[in-house]
C-alpha positions as CSV (number, residue, x, y, z in Angstrom):
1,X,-47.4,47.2,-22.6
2,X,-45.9,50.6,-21.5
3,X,-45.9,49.7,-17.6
4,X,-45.2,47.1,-15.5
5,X,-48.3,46.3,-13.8
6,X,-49.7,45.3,-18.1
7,X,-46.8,43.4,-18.4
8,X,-47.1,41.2,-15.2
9,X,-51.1,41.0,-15.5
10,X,-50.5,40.1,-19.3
11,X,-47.9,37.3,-18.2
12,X,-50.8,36.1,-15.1
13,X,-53.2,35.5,-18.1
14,X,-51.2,32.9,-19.7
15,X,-49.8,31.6,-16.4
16,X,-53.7,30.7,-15.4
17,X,-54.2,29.5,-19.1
18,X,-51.2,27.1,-18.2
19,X,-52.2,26.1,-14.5
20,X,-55.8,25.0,-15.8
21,X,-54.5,23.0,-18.3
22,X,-53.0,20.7,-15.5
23,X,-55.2,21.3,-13.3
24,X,-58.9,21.9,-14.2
25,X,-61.2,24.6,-12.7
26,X,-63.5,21.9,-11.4
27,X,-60.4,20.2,-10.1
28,X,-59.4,23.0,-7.9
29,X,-62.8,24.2,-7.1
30,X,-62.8,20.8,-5.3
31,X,-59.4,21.3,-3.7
32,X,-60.7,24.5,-2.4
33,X,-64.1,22.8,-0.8
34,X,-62.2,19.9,0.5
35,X,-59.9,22.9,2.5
36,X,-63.1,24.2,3.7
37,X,-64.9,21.2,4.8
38,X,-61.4,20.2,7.0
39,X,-61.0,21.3,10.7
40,X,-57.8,21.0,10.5
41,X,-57.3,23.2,7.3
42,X,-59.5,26.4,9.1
43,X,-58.3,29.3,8.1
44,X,-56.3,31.8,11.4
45,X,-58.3,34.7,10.6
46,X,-56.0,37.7,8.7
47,X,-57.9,40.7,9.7
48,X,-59.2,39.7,13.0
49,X,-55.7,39.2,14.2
50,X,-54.6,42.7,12.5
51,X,-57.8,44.5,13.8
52,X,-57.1,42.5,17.3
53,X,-53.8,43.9,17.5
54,X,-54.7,47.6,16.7
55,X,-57.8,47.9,19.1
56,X,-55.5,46.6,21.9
57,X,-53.0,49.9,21.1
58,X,-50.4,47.6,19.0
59,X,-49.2,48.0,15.6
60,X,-50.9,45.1,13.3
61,X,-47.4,44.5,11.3
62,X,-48.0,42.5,8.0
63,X,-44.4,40.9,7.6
64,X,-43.7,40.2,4.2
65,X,-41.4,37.0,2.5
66,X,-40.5,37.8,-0.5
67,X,-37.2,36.6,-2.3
68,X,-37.2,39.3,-5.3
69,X,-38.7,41.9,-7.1
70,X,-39.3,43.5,-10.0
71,X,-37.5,47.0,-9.4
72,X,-34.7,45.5,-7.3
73,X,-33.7,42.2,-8.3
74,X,-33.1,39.9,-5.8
75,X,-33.4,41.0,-2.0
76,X,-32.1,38.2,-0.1
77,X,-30.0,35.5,-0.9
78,X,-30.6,32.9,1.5
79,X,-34.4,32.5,1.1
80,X,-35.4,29.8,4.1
81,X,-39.4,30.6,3.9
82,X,-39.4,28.7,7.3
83,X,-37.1,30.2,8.9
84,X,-37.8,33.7,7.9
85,X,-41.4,33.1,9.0
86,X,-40.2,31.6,12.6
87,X,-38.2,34.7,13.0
88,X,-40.8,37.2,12.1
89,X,-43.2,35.2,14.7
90,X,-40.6,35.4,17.7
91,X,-40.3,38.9,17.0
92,X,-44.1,40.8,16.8
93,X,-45.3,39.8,13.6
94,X,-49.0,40.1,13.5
95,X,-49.0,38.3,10.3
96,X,-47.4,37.0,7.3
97,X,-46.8,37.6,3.5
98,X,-46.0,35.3,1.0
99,X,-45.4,36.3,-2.3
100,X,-46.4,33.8,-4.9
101,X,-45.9,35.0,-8.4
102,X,-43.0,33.4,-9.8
103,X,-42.1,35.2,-12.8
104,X,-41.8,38.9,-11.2
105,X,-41.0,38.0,-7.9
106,X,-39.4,34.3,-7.7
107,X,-42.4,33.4,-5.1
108,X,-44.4,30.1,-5.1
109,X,-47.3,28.2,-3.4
110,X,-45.1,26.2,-1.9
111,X,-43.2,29.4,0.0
112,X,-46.6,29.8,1.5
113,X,-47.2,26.2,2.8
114,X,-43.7,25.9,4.1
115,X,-43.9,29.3,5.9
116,X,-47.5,29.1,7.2
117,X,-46.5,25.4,8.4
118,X,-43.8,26.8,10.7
119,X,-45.7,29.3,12.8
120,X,-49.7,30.0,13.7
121,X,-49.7,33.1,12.1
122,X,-52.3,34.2,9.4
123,X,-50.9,34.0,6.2
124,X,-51.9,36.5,3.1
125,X,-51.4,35.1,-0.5
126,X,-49.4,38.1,-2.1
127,X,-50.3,38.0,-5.8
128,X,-51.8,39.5,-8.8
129,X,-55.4,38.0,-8.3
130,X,-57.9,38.6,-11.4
131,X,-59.5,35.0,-11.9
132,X,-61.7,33.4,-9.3
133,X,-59.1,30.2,-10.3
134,X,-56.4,32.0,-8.5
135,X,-58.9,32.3,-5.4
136,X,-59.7,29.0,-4.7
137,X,-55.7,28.0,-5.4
138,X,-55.2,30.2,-2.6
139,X,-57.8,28.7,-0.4
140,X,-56.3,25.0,-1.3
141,X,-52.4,26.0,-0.9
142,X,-53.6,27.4,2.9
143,X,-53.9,31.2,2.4
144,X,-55.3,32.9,4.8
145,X,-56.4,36.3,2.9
146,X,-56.1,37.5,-0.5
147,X,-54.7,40.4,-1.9
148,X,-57.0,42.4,-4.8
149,X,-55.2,45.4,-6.5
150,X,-57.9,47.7,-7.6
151,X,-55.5,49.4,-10.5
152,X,-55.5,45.3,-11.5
153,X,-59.3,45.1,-12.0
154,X,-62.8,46.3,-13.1
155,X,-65.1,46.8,-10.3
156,X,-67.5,44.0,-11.3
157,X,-64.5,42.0,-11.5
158,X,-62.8,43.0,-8.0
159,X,-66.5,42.5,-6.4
160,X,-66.9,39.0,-8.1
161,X,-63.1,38.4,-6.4
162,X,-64.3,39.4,-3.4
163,X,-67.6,37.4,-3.1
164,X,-65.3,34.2,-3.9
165,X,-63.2,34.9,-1.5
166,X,-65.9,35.3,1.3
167,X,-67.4,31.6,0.1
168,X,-64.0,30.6,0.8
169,X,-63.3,31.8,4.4
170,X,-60.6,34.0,3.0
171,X,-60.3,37.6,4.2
172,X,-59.5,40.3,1.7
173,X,-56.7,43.2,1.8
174,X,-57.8,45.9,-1.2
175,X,-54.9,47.7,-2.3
176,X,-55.0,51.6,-3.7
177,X,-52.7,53.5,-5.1
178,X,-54.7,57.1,-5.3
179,X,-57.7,58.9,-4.8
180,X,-59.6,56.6,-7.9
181,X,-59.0,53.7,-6.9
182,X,-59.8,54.3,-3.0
183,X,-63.2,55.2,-4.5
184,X,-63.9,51.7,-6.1
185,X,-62.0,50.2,-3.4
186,X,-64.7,51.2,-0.7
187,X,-67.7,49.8,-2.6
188,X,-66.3,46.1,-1.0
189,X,-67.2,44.4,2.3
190,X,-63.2,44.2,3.5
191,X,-62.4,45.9,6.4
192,X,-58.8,46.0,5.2
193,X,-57.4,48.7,3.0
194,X,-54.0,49.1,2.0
195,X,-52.5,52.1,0.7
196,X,-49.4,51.3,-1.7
197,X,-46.5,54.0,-1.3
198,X,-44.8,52.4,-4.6
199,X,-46.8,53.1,-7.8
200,X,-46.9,50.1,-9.9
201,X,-46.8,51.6,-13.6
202,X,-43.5,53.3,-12.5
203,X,-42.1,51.9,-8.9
204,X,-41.5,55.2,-7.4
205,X,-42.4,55.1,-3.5
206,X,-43.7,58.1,-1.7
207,X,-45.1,57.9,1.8
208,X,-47.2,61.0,1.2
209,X,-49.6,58.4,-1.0
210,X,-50.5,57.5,2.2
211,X,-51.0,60.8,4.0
212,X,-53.1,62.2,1.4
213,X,-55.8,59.4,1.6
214,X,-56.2,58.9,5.4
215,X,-59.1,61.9,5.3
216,X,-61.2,60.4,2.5
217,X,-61.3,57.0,4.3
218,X,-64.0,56.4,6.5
219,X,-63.1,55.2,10.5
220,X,-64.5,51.5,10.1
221,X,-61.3,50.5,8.1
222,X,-57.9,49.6,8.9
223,X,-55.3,51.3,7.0
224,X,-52.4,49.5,6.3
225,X,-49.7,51.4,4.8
226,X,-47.6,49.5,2.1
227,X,-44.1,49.9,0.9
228,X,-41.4,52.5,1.8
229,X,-41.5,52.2,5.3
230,X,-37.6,51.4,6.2
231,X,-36.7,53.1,9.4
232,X,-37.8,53.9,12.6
233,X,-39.1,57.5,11.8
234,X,-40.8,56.3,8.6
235,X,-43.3,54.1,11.3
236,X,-43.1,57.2,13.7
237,X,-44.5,59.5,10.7
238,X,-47.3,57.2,9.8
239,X,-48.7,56.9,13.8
240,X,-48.8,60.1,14.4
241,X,-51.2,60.1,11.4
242,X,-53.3,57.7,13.3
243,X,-51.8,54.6,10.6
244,X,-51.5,51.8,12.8
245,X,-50.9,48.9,10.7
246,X,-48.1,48.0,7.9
247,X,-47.0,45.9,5.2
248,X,-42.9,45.3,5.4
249,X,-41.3,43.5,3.3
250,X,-37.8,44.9,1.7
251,X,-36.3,46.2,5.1
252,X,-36.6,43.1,6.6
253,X,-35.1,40.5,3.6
254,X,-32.5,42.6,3.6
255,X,-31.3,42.3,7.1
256,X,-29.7,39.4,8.4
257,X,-32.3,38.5,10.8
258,X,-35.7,39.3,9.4
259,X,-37.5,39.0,13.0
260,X,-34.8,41.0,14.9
261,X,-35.0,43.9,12.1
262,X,-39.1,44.0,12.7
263,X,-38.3,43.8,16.3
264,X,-36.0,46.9,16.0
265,X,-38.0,48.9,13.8
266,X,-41.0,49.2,15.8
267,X,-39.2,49.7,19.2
């Protein structure tokens, strides 16, 4: 295990070895069609409200809860998933993410159904997804979307993910880190890609990942730009490339007041 990205997909192994051992496949499968079968569990509708927000001119701003990561240890110490969601809805947020791997990034399920509880915004499940168990967990703890890393996967495997997801209502953000990966990533259905400025084997963060992939992605998607964006010319820079929608997470926990820092970053 010479990266990070092994050694948290090694650890989701045994966590989904653990999860069905209290709680069966079958179990959950039926969690997940009870969800679907509810009214009043339907699911907001992730990339409709980001592609919504776009066509009408605005940025589609993915705002992220997240207590801790990997690379920089803890990133906010008062961690109220309500409040921070409440204060990213008052403020622009198009929609929310909820980290829910426990180990790497101290989330949980229950962050998710405590934040999407407090607001009526769609809600992503931010995770390392690579069993269809982990998809219909998602559907059954309220996500709205997934989240499939393509340097995570196979493409049999990401393309398996993805039908699940679509039997599930869920909508589906595919995440690249370079010019491979966008190539398997636009064999899927999504209209959401996501272009990750941080490499996961290493952590580094360069905007320019970005930049150097908008010309090989074809117009039907929506771009979302992922990690490194912390100021106002960082958001200026990726507009005036046409990149419209974002994925913040870090600038806002750190701040004070999550909603105002959004709020004041895309003034």
């Amino acid at each position: 295990m010479n990266d990070i990205l092994a050694r948290i997909l090694e650890t989701k192994k045994q966590e989904i070895r653990a999860a069905q051992g209290l709680i069966t496949s079958g179990e959950i499968l039926k969690e997940a069609l009870q969800a679907n079968s509810d009214p009043s569990r339907k699911v907001r509708g992730f990339a409709r409200a980001l592609i919504g927000s776009v066509s009408h001119h605005k940025p589609g701003i993915i705002a992220e809860i997240k207590k801790a990561s990997p690379s920089k240890g803890i990133l906010r110490e008062h961690f109220v998933p309500h409040e921070i969601a409440q204060s990213y809805a008052a403020h622009g947020a198009t929609c929310l993410s909820v980290l829910t791997d426990q180990e790497y990034f101290m989330g949980s399920a229950e962050y998710l159904k405590e934040a999407r509880a407090a607001c009526t915004l769609p809600v992503i499940r931010k995770d390392f997804i690579i069993d269809t168990y982990q998809v219909y967990e998602a559907r059954a703890m309220g996500a709205d979307a997934i989240l499939l890393i393509v340097a995570a996967l196979e493409p049999t495997q990401m393309k398996e993910l993805e039908l699940c997801a679509i039997e599930n209502h869920l909508d589906v953000l595919v995440e690249v880190h370079d010019a491979l990966e966008l190539e398997a990533a636009l064999e899927l259905k999504t209209p959401l890609l996501g272009i990750n400025n941080r490499n996961l084997k290493t952590f580094e963060v360069s905007l320019q990942t970005t930049l150097d992939l908008l010309s090989s992605i074809p117009k039907e998607k929506l771009v979302i730009t992922e990690s490194g964006i912390l100021q106002a010319t960082d958001v200026k820079t990726m507009r005036a490339a046409g990149v419209n929608a974002f994925l913040i997470g870090e600038a806002f926990m750190r701040a004070a007041n999550p909603g105002k820092a959004l709020a004041e970053l895309f003034a």
